[in-house]
Backbone as CSV, one residue per row, in Angstrom:
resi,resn,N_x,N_y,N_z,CA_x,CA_y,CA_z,C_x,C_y,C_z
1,UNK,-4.974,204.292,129.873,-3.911,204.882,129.061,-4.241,206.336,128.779
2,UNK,-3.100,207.527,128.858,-4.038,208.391,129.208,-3.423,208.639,127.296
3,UNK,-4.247,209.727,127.118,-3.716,210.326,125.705,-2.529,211.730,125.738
4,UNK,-2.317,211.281,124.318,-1.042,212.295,124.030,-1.372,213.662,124.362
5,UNK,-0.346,214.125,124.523,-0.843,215.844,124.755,-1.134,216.443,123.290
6,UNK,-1.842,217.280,123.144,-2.491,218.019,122.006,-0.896,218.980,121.394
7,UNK,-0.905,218.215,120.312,0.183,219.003,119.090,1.274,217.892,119.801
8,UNK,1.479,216.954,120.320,3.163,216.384,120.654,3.392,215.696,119.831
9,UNK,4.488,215.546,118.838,4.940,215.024,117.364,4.619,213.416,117.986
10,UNK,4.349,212.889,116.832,4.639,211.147,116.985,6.404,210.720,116.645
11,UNK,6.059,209.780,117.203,7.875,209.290,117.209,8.279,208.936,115.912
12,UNK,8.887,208.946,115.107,9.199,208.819,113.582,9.280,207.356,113.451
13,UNK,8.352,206.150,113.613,9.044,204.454,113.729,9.417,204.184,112.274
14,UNK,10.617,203.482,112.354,11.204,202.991,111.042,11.462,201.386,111.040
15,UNK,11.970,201.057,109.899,11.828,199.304,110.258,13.207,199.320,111.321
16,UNK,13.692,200.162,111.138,14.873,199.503,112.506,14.019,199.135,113.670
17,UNK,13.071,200.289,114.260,12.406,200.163,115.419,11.237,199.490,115.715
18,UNK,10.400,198.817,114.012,9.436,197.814,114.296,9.624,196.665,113.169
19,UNK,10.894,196.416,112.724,11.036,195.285,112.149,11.915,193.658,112.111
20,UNK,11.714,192.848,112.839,12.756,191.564,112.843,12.249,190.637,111.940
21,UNK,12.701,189.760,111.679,12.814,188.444,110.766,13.391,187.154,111.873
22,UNK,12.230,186.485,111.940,12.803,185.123,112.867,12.450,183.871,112.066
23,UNK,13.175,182.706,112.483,12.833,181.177,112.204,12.136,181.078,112.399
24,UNK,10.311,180.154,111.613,9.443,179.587,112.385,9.601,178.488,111.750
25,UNK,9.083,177.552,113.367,9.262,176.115,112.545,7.955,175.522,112.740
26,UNK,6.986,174.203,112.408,6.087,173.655,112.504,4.561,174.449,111.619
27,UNK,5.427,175.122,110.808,4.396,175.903,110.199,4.467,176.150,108.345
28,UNK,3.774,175.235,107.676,4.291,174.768,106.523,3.864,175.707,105.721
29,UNK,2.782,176.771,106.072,2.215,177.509,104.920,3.518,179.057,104.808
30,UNK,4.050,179.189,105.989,5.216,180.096,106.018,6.169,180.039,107.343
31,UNK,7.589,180.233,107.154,8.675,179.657,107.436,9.379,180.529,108.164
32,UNK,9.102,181.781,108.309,9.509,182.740,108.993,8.313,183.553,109.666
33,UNK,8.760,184.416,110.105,7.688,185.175,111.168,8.550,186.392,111.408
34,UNK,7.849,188.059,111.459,7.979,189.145,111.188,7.749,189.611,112.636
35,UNK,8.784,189.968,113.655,8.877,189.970,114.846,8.863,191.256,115.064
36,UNK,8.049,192.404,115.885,8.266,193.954,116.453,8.974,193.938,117.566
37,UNK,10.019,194.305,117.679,10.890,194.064,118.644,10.060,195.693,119.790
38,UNK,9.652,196.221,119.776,8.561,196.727,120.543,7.397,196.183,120.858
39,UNK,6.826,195.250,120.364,5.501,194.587,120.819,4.984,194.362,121.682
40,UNK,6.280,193.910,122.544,5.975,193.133,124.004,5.413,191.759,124.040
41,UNK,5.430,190.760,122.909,4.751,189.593,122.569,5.925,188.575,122.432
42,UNK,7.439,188.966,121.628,8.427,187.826,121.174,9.448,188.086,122.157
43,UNK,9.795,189.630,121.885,11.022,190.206,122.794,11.021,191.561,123.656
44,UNK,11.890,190.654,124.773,11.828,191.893,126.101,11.736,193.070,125.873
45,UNK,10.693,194.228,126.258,10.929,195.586,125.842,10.574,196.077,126.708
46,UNK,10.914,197.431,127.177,9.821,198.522,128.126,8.784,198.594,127.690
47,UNK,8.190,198.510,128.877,6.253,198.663,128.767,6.136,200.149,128.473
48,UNK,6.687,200.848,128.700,6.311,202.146,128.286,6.625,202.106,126.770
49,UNK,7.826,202.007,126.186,8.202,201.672,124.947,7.122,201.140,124.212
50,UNK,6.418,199.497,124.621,5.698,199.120,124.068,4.164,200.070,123.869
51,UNK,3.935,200.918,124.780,2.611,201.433,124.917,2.786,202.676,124.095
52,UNK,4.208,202.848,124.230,3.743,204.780,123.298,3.839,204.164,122.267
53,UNK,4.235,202.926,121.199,3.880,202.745,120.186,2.750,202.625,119.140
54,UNK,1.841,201.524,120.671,0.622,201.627,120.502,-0.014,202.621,120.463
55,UNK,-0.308,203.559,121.069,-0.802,204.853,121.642,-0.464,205.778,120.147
56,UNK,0.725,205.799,119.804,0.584,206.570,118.326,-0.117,205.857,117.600
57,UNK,-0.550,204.593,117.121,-1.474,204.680,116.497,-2.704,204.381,116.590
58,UNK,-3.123,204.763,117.532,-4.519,205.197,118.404,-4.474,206.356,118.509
59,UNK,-4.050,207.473,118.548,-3.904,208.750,117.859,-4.045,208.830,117.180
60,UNK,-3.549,208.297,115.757,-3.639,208.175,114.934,-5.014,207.727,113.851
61,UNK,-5.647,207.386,114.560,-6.694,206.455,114.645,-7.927,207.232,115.410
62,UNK,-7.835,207.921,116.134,-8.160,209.419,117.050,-8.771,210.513,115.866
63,UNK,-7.529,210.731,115.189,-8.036,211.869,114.464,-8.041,211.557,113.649
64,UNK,-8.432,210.481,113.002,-8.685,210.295,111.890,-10.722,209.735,111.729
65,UNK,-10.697,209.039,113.037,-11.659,208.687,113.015,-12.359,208.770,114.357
66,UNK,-12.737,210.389,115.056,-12.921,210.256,116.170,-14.274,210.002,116.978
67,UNK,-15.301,209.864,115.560,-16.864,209.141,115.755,-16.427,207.513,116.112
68,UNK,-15.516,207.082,115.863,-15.324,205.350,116.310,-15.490,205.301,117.869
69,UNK,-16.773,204.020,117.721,-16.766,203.711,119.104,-17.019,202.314,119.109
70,UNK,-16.197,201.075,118.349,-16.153,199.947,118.258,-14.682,199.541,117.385
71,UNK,-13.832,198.873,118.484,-12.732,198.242,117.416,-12.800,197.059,117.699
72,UNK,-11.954,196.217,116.626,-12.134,194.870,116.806,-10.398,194.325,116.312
73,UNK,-10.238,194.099,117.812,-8.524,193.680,117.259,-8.430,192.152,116.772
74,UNK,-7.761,191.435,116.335,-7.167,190.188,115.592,-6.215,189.711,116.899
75,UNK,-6.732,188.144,116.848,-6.371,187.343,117.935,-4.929,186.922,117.151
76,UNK,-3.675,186.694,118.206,-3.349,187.036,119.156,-2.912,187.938,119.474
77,UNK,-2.018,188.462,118.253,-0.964,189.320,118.388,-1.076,190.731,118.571
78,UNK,-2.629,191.055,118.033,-3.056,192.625,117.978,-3.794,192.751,119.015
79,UNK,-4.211,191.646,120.560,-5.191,191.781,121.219,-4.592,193.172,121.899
80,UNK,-2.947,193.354,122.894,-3.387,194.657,123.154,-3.208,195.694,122.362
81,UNK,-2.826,195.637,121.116,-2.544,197.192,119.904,-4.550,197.444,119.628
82,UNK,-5.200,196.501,119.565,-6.230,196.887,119.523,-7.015,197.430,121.012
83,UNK,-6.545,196.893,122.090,-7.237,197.459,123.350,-6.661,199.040,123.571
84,UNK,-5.284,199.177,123.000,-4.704,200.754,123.242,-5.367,201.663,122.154
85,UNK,-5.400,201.191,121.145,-6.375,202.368,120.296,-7.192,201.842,120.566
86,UNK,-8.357,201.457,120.929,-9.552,201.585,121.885,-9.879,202.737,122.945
87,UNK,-8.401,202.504,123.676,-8.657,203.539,125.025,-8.195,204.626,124.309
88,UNK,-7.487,205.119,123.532,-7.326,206.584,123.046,-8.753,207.331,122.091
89,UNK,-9.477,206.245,121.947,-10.981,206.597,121.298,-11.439,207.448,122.256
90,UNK,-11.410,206.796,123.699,-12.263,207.574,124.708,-13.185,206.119,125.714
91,UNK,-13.571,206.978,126.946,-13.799,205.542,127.728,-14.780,204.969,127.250
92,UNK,-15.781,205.447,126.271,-17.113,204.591,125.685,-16.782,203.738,124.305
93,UNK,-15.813,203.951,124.066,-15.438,203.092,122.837,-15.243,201.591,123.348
94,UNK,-15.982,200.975,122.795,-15.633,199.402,123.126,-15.271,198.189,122.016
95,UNK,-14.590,197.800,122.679,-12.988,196.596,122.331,-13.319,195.330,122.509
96,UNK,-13.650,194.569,120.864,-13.865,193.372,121.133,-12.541,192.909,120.398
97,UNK,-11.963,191.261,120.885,-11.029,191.110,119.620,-11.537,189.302,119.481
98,UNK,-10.333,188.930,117.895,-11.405,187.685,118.043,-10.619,186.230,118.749
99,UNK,-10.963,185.082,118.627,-10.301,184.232,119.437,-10.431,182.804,118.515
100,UNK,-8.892,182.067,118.699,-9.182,180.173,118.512,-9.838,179.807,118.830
101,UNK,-10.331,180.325,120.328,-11.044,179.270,121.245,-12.128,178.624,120.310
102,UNK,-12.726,177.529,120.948,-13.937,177.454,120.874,-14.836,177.141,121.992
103,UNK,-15.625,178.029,121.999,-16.714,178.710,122.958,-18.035,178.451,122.779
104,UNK,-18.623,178.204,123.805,-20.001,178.432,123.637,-20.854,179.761,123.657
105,UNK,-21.964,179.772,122.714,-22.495,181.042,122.491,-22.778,181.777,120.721
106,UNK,-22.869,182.362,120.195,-23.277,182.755,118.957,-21.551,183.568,118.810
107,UNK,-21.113,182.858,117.508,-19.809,182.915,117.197,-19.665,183.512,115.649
108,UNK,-18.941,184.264,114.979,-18.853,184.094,113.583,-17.735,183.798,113.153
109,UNK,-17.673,182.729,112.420,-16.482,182.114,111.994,-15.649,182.295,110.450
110,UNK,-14.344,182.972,110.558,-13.885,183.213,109.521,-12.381,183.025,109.466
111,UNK,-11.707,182.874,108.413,-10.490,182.258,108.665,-9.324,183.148,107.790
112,UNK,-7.953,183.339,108.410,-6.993,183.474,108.115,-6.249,182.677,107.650
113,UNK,-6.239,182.546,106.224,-5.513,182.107,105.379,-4.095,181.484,105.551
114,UNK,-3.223,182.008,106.049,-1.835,182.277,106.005,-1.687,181.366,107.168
115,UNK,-2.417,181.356,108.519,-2.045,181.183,109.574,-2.168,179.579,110.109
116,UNK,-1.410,179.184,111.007,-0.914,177.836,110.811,-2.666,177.376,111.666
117,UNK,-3.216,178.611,112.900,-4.407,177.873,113.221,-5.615,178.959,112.364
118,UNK,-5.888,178.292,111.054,-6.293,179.474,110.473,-8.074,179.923,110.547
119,UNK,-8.763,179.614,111.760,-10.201,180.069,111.961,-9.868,181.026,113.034
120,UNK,-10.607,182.272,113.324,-11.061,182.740,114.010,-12.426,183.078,114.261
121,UNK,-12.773,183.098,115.592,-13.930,183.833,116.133,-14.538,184.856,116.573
122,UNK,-15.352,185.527,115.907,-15.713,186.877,116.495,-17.317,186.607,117.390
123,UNK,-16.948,187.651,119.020,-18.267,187.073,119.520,-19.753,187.589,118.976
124,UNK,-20.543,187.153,118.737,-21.795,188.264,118.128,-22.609,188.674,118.662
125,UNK,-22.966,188.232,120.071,-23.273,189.033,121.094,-23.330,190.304,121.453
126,UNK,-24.560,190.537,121.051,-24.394,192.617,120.865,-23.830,192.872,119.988
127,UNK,-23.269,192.344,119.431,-22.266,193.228,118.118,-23.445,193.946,116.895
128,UNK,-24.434,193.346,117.131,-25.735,194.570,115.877,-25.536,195.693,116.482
129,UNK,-26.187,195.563,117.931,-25.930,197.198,118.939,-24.674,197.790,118.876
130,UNK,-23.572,197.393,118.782,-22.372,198.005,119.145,-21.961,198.367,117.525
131,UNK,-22.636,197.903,116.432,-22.481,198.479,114.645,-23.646,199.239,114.920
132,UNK,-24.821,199.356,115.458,-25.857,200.639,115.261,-25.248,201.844,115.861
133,UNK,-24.337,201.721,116.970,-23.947,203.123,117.968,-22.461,203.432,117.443
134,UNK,-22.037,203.041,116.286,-20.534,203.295,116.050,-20.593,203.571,114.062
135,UNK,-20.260,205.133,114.242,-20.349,205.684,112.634,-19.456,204.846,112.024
136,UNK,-18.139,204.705,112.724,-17.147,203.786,111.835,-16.772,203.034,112.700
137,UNK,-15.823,202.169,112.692,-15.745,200.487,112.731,-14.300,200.449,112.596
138,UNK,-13.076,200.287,113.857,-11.207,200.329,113.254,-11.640,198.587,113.585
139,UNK,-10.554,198.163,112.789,-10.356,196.531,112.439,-8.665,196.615,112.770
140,UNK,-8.260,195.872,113.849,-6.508,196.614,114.251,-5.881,195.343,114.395
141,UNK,-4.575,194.825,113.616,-4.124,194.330,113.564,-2.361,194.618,113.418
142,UNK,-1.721,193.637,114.195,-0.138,193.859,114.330,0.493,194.273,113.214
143,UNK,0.079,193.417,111.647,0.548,193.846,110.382,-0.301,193.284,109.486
144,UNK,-0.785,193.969,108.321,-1.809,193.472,107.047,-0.554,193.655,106.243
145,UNK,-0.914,192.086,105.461,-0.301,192.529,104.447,-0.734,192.201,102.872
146,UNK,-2.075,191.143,102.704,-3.129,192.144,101.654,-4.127,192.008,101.854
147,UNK,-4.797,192.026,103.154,-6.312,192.646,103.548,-6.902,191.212,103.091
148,UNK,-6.391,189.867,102.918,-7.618,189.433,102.058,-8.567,188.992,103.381
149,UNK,-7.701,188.726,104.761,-8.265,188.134,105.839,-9.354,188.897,106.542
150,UNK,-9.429,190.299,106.142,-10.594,191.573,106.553,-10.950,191.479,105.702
151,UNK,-10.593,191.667,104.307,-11.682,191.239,102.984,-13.099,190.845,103.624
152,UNK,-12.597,188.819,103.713,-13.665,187.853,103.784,-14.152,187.945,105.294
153,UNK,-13.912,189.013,106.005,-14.067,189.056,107.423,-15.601,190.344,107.058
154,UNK,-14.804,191.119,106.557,-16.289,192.266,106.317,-17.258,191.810,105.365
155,UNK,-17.275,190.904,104.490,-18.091,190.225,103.717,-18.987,189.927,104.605
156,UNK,-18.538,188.661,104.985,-19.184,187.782,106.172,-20.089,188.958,106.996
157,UNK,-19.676,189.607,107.442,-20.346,190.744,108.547,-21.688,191.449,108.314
158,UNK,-21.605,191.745,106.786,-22.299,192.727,106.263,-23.522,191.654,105.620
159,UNK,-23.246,190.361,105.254,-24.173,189.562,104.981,-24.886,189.756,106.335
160,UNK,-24.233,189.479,107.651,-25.164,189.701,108.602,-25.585,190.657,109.324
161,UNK,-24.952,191.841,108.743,-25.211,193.276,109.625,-25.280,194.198,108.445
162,UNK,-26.608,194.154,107.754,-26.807,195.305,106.467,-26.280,196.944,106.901
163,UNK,-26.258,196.814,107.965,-26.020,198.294,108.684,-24.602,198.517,108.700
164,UNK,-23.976,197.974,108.570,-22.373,197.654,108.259,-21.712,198.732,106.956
165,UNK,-22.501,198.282,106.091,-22.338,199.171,104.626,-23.075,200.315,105.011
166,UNK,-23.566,201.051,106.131,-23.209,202.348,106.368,-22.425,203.226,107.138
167,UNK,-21.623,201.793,107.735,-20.403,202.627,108.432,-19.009,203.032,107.619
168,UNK,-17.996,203.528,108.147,-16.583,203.968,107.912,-16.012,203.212,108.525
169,UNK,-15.198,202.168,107.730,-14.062,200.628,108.026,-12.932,201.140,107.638
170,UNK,-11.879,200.944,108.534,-10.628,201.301,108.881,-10.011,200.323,109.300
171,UNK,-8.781,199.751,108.608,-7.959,199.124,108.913,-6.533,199.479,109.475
172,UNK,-6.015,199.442,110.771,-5.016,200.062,111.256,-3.903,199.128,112.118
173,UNK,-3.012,199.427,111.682,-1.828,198.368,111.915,-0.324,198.933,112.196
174,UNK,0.098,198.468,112.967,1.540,198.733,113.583,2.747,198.811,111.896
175,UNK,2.359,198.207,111.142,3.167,197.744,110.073,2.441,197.346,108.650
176,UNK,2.677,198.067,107.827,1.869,197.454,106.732,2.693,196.673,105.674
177,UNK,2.321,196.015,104.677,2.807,195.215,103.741,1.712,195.427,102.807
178,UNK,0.983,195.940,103.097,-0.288,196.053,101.721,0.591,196.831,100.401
179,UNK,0.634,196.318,99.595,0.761,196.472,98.054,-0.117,197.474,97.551
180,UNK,-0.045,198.367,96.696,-0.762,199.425,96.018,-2.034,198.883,95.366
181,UNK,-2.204,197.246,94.445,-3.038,196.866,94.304,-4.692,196.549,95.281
182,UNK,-3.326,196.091,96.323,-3.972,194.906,97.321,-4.818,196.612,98.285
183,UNK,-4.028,197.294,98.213,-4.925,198.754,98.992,-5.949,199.084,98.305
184,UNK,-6.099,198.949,96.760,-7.374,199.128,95.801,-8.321,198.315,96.315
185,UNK,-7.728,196.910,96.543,-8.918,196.158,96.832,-9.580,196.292,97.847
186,UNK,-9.070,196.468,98.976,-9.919,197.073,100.422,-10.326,198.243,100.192
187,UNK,-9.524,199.099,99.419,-10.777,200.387,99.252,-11.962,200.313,98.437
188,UNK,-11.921,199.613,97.425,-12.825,198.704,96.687,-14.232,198.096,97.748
189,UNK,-13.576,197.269,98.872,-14.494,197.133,99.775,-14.726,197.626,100.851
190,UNK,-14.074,198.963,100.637,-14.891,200.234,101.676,-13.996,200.236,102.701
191,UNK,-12.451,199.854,102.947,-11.658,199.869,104.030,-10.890,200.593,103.626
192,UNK,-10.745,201.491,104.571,-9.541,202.471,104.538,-7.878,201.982,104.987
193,UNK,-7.336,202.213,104.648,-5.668,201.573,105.629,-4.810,202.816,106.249
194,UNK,-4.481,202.150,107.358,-3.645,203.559,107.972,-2.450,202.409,109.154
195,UNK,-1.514,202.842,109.300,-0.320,202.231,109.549,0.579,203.222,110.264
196,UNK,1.205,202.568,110.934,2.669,203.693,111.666,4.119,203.222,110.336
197,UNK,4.125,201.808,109.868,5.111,202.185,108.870,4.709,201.238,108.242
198,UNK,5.350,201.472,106.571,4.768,200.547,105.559,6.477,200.156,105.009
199,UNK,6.577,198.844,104.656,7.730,198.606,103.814,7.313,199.052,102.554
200,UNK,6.644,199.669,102.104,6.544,199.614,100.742,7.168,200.621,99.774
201,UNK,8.404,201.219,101.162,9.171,202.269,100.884,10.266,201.966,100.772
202,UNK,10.458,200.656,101.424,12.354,199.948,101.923,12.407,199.032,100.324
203,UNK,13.722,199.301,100.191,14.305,198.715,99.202,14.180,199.017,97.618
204,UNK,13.747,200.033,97.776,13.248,200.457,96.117,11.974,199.601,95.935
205,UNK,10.947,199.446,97.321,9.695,198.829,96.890,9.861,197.610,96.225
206,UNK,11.429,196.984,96.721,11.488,195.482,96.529,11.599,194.973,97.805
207,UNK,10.901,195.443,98.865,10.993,194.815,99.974,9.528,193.733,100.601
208,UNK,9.584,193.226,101.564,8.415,192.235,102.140,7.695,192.614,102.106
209,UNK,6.792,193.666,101.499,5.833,194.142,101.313,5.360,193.612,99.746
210,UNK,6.426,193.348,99.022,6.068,192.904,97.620,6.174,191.332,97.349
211,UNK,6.537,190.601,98.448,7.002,189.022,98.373,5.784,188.302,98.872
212,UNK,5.928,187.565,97.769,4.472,186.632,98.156,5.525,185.017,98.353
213,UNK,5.879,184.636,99.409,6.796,183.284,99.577,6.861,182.998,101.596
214,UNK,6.914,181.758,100.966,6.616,181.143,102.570,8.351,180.776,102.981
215,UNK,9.292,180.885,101.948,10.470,180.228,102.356,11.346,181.626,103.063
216,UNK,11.626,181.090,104.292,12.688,181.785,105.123,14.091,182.773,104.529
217,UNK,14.564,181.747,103.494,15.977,182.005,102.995,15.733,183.283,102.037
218,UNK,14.484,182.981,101.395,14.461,184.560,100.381,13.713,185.516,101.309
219,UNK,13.101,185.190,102.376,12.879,186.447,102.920,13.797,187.286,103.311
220,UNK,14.820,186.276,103.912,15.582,186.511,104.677,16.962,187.726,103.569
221,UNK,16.887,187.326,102.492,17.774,187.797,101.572,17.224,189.044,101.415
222,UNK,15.774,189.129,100.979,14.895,190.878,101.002,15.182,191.430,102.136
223,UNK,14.857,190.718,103.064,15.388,191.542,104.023,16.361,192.197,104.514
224,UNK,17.311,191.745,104.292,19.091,192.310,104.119,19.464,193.033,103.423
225,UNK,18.605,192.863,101.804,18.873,193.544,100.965,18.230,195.414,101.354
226,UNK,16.485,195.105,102.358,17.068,196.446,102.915,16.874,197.317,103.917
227,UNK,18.028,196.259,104.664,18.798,197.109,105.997,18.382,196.734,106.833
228,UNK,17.052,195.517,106.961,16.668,195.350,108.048,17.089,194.299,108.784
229,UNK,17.362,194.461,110.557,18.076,193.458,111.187,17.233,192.200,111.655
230,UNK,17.918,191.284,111.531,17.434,189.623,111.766,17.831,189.452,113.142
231,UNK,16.484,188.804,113.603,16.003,188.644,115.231,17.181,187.483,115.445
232,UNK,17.703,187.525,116.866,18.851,186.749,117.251,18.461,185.886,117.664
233,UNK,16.943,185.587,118.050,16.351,184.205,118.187,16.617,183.100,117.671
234,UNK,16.335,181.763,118.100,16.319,181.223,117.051,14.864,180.158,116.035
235,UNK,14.069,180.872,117.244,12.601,180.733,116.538,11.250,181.198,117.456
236,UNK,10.523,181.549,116.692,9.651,181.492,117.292,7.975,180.999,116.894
């Protein structure tokens, strides 16, 4: 992926251009699902489309943090938003992300709350070496929306990598939902947040960024209430 040209504006993304609302069904802890109609994961898009999205925020992510030479994207949905800001780091930056599977080999196991398969795995294989050669550390995911799942993810880490609490942790995401509180608390534990768009601007800051509910019908109502369009799917 090559990088942006030096000074070329980023594309202005708004929830029109990275926000849907779909049906999910078989999933009791939440009832809907928050679809990027750029992603390239739910719905048809240009691959180029999908990549300059990514790519801005790996730029983004570039100059903000251009000593990073380790990201670690979130299985599934962020595996390639985390491999594209990877490659805009530069070709020595290296891209682990984590996985359901279960694998053989030295694993660290930590879990996402919210999510219907809620463990993931990070491999640990080299990962001391790859936290000794990297000043800071991006953690890249499709959308946070209150850090608690990087919370108990950098906990875990730093119990096993004391060298951890001397890097710069960055959390970077296509979409945020983090709450003003919920941003105290990751800065609290040393994570920075950086995003291409945050709802926490839509609706007079009564939007999905402030709803803590698993039911479809009131999302679905915040969501209307502002402006944003509902995926024509009918689940996913």
């Amino acid at each position: 992926m090559t990088r942006r040209r030096e000074g070329a504006a980023m594309h202005p993304y708004t929830a029109a251009d990275t926000l849907r609302i779909a049906k999910r069904y078989n999933n009791p802890k939440r009832s809907y699902l928050l679809v990027n109609p750029l992603q390239a994961k739910h719905i048809p898009v240009s691959p180029a489309a999908a990549l300059e999205m990514m790519g801005a925020l790996g730029d983004q992510v570039a100059a903000k943090y251009p000593e990073a030479r380790l990201v670690i994207g979130f299985a599934e949905t962020a595996t390639a938003i985390g491999a594209a800001v990877a490659a805009r780091l530069g070709p020595d930056c290296l891209y682990v992300h984590t996985t359901r599977e279960a694998l053989d080999g030295d694993w660290i196991l930590f879990r996402e709350e919210h999510s219907h398969a809620a463990e993931h795995r990070l491999c640990a294989d080299q990962l001391a070496d790859w936290i000794d050669r990297s000043p800071a550390i991006v953690f890249v995911d499709d959308e946070f929306s209150t850090g608690r799942t990087l919370i108990n993810m950098v906990q875990q880490l730093r119990e096993r990598y004391p060298r951890l609490g001397e890097r710069r942790l960055a959390a970077a995401s296509i979409l945020s939902r983090v709450s003003p509180e919920n941003q105290a608390r990751l800065a609290e534990a040393g994570i920075a947040v950086n995003y291409i768009y945050s709802t926490i601007k839509s609706a007079e800051g009564k939007a999905i960024i402030m709803m803590k509910t698993s039911d479809a019908a009131k999302a679905e109502e915040v969501l209307k209430a502002s402006g944003v369009e509902l995926a024509g799917a009918d689940s996913f």
